[in-house]
N, C-alpha and C positions, 0 to 999 in steps of 0.2 A: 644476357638479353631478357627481357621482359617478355612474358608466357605471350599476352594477348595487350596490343596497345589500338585503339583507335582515336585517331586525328580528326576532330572538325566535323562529327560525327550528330545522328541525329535518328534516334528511333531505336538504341540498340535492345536487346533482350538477351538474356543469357541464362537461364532456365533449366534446373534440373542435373547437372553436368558433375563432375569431378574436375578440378584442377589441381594439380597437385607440381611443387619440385623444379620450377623455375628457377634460374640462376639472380634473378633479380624478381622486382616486383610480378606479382602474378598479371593481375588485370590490372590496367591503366587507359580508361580512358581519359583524353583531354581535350580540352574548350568543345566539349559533346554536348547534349543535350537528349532528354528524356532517355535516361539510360533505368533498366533494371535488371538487376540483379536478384534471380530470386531461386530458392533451394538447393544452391553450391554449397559443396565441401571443398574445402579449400586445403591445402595440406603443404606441410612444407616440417624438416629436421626441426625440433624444437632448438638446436644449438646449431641453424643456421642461419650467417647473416643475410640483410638486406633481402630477405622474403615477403616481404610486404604482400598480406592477401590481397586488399583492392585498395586502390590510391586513384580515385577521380582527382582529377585535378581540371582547374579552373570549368566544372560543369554545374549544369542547371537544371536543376528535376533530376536526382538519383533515386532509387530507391534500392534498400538493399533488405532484402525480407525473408527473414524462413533461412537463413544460408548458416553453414558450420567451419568453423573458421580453430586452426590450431596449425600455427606458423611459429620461424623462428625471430621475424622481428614483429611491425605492427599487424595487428588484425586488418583493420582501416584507418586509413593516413590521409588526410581532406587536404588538399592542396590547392593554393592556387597562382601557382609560378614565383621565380625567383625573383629579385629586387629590380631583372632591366625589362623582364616580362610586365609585372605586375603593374609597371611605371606605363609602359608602351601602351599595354592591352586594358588594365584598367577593369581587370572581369574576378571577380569572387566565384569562390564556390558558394552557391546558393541555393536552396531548397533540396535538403537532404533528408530523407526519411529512410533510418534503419530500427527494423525489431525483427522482433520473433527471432531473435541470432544467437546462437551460443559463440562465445571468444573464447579460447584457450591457449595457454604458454606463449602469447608474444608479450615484445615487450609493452605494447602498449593494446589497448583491446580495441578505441576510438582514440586517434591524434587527430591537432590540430595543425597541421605543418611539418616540415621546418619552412616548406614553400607555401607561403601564403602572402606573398605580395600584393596582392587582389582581394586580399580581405577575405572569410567565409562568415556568412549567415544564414540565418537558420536552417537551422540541423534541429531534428527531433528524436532523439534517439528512446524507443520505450518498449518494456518487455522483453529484455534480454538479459541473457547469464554471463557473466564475467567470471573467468574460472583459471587460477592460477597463471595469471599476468602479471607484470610487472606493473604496471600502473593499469589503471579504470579509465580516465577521461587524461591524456596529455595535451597541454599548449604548449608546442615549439615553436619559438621565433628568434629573428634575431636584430638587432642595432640595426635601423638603417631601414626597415620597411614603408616607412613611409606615412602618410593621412592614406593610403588604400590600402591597409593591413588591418585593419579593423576586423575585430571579431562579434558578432553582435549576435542575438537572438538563438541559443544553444539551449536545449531543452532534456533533459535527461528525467525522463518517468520510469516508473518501477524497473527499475534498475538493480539486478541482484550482483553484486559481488561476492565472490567466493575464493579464500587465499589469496587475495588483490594484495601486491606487494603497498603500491601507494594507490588510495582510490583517486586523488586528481591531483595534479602536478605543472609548473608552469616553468619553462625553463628559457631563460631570454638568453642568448649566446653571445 
Protein backbone atom coordinates (compact mmCIF):
# COMPACT_ATOMS: atom_id res chain seq x y z
CA UNK A 1 0.00 0.00 0.00
CA UNK A 2 1.00 3.51 -0.45
CA UNK A 3 2.47 5.41 2.72
CA UNK A 4 -0.05 8.62 2.22
CA UNK A 5 -2.42 8.99 -0.98
CA UNK A 6 -4.95 11.87 -1.33
CA UNK A 7 -7.96 11.78 -3.87
CA UNK A 8 -9.42 15.00 -5.35
CA UNK A 9 -7.70 16.98 -2.86
CA UNK A 10 -6.95 20.75 -2.52
CA UNK A 11 -4.76 22.76 -0.11
CA UNK A 12 -2.40 19.92 0.95
CA UNK A 13 1.06 20.87 2.90
CA UNK A 14 3.19 18.42 4.19
CA UNK A 15 6.25 20.08 5.98
CA UNK A 16 9.08 19.11 7.91
CA UNK A 17 8.12 15.19 8.41
CA UNK A 18 10.18 11.89 7.84
CA UNK A 19 8.69 9.35 5.57
CA UNK A 20 10.22 6.61 5.29
CA UNK A 21 9.73 2.40 4.11
CA UNK A 22 6.47 2.18 2.40
CA UNK A 23 5.57 -1.07 0.66
CA UNK A 24 4.69 0.93 -2.47
CA UNK A 25 4.78 4.48 -3.53
CA UNK A 26 5.34 6.92 -0.48
CA UNK A 27 3.16 10.13 -1.22
CA UNK A 28 0.70 10.06 -3.99
CA UNK A 29 -1.46 12.52 -4.43
CA UNK A 30 -4.03 12.64 -7.32
CA UNK A 31 -6.09 14.89 -9.58
CA UNK A 32 -5.19 17.42 -6.21
CA UNK A 33 -4.25 20.73 -6.43
CA UNK A 34 -2.04 23.17 -4.64
CA UNK A 35 -0.13 20.64 -3.08
CA UNK A 36 3.42 21.18 -1.19
CA UNK A 37 5.80 19.49 -0.27
CA UNK A 38 8.44 20.92 1.54
CA UNK A 39 11.63 19.78 3.98
CA UNK A 40 10.92 15.76 3.85
CA UNK A 41 13.27 13.14 3.92
CA UNK A 42 12.14 10.60 2.38
CA UNK A 43 13.60 7.02 2.75
CA UNK A 44 13.31 3.95 1.50
CA UNK A 45 16.13 0.35 0.90
CA UNK A 46 18.28 1.60 -1.82
CA UNK A 47 17.54 -2.33 -3.31
CA UNK A 48 13.86 -1.82 -2.88
CA UNK A 49 11.39 -2.05 -5.48
CA UNK A 50 8.56 0.31 -6.47
CA UNK A 51 9.45 3.05 -3.61
CA UNK A 52 8.72 5.74 -5.35
CA UNK A 53 9.35 8.99 -2.96
CA UNK A 54 6.35 11.35 -4.36
CA UNK A 55 4.39 10.41 -7.54
CA UNK A 56 1.67 13.43 -8.07
CA UNK A 57 -0.28 12.35 -10.41
CA UNK A 58 -2.50 14.11 -12.66
CA UNK A 59 -2.13 17.48 -10.27
CA UNK A 60 -1.81 21.19 -10.64
CA UNK A 61 0.40 23.68 -8.54
CA UNK A 62 3.04 21.13 -6.68
CA UNK A 63 5.75 22.11 -5.23
CA UNK A 64 8.39 20.07 -4.01
CA UNK A 65 11.17 22.25 -2.02
CA UNK A 66 13.95 21.83 0.36
CA UNK A 67 13.05 17.85 0.60
CA UNK A 68 15.75 14.70 0.82
CA UNK A 69 14.92 11.96 -1.19
CA UNK A 70 17.16 8.37 -1.15
CA UNK A 71 14.68 5.56 -2.26
CA UNK A 72 14.97 2.29 -4.01
CA UNK A 73 13.06 3.25 -7.10
CA UNK A 74 12.22 6.94 -8.49
CA UNK A 75 12.84 9.99 -6.39
CA UNK A 76 9.80 11.86 -8.30
CA UNK A 77 7.68 10.18 -10.91
CA UNK A 78 5.14 13.07 -12.57
CA UNK A 79 2.18 11.19 -13.68
CA UNK A 80 -0.83 11.68 -15.09
CA UNK A 81 -3.01 8.47 -15.47
CA UNK A 82 -3.07 5.50 -17.67
CA UNK A 83 -4.41 5.40 -21.42
CA UNK A 84 -8.49 5.07 -20.17
CA UNK A 85 -7.91 7.82 -17.57
CA UNK A 86 -6.02 10.24 -19.54
CA UNK A 87 -8.57 9.69 -22.52
CA UNK A 88 -11.76 10.12 -19.93
CA UNK A 89 -10.24 12.99 -17.70
CA UNK A 90 -8.25 14.74 -20.09
CA UNK A 91 -5.99 16.40 -17.00
CA UNK A 92 -1.91 16.71 -17.19
CA UNK A 93 0.16 17.18 -14.68
CA UNK A 94 0.82 20.81 -14.59
CA UNK A 95 2.67 23.39 -12.99
CA UNK A 96 5.42 21.63 -10.99
CA UNK A 97 8.08 23.41 -9.11
CA UNK A 98 10.95 21.35 -7.58
CA UNK A 99 14.52 22.65 -6.10
CA UNK A 100 16.52 23.04 -3.32
CA UNK A 101 16.25 18.80 -3.41
CA UNK A 102 18.97 16.37 -2.90
CA UNK A 103 17.95 12.73 -5.10
CA UNK A 104 20.02 9.90 -4.16
CA UNK A 105 20.17 5.95 -5.38
CA UNK A 106 16.85 5.62 -7.11
CA UNK A 107 16.50 4.71 -10.26
CA UNK A 108 15.53 7.72 -11.60
CA UNK A 109 15.88 11.18 -9.62
CA UNK A 110 12.84 13.25 -11.86
CA UNK A 111 10.61 10.77 -14.23
CA UNK A 112 8.22 11.42 -16.51
CA UNK A 113 5.73 8.74 -16.34
CA UNK A 114 5.06 5.66 -17.42
CA UNK A 115 1.45 7.20 -16.55
CA UNK A 116 1.00 10.29 -18.40
CA UNK A 117 -2.03 10.05 -20.47
CA UNK A 118 -2.97 13.66 -19.69
CA UNK A 119 0.23 14.84 -20.86
CA UNK A 120 2.63 16.82 -18.07
CA UNK A 121 3.66 20.51 -18.51
CA UNK A 122 5.70 22.66 -17.07
CA UNK A 123 7.83 21.41 -14.51
CA UNK A 124 10.80 23.63 -13.52
CA UNK A 125 13.02 21.72 -11.90
CA UNK A 126 16.36 24.06 -10.52
CA UNK A 127 19.14 23.89 -7.81
CA UNK A 128 19.30 20.51 -6.92
CA UNK A 129 21.80 17.53 -6.49
CA UNK A 130 21.47 14.49 -8.35
CA UNK A 131 23.63 11.91 -6.52
CA UNK A 132 24.18 8.27 -7.58
CA UNK A 133 20.92 7.44 -9.53
CA UNK A 134 20.45 5.78 -12.18
CA UNK A 135 19.22 8.27 -14.68
CA UNK A 136 18.88 12.37 -13.93
CA UNK A 137 15.65 13.35 -16.06
CA UNK A 138 13.58 10.02 -17.36
CA UNK A 139 10.68 10.08 -20.03
CA UNK A 140 8.58 6.93 -19.72
CA UNK A 141 5.79 6.33 -22.12
CA UNK A 142 4.21 4.12 -23.92
CA UNK A 143 2.36 3.20 -27.69
CA UNK A 144 -0.98 4.27 -27.57
CA UNK A 145 -1.09 7.48 -25.35
CA UNK A 146 -2.72 9.50 -27.33
CA UNK A 147 -2.80 13.65 -28.88
CA UNK A 148 -3.03 14.12 -24.54
CA UNK A 149 0.26 12.72 -23.76
CA UNK A 150 2.06 15.49 -24.71
CA UNK A 151 4.99 16.67 -22.74
CA UNK A 152 5.68 20.25 -23.06
CA UNK A 153 7.39 22.98 -21.26
CA UNK A 154 10.18 20.94 -18.81
CA UNK A 155 12.74 23.17 -17.59
CA UNK A 156 15.84 21.87 -15.75
CA UNK A 157 18.32 24.84 -14.23
CA UNK A 158 21.57 24.40 -12.34
CA UNK A 159 21.17 20.99 -12.18
CA UNK A 160 24.12 19.15 -10.49
CA UNK A 161 24.59 15.50 -11.23
CA UNK A 162 26.72 13.42 -9.42
CA UNK A 163 27.62 9.56 -10.50
CA UNK A 164 24.32 9.81 -12.62
CA UNK A 165 24.28 6.46 -14.34
CA UNK A 166 22.45 8.19 -17.66
CA UNK A 167 21.69 11.95 -17.17
CA UNK A 168 18.36 11.80 -19.55
CA UNK A 169 16.69 9.00 -21.00
CA UNK A 170 13.66 8.44 -23.06
CA UNK A 171 12.16 5.09 -23.10
CA UNK A 172 8.92 4.38 -25.27
CA UNK A 173 7.60 0.67 -24.35
Amino acid sequence: PRLFFANRCEGISLHGITVQNAASWQLHPYFSKNVDFIDLEIRAPKDSPNTDAIDPEACDVVNIIGCRFSVGDDCIAIKSGKIDIGKRFKTPASRHTIRNCLMQFGHGAVTLGSEMAGGVNKVCLHDCLMRNTDRGLRIKTRRGRGEQGVIDDIVFENVVMERVGTPYVVNCL
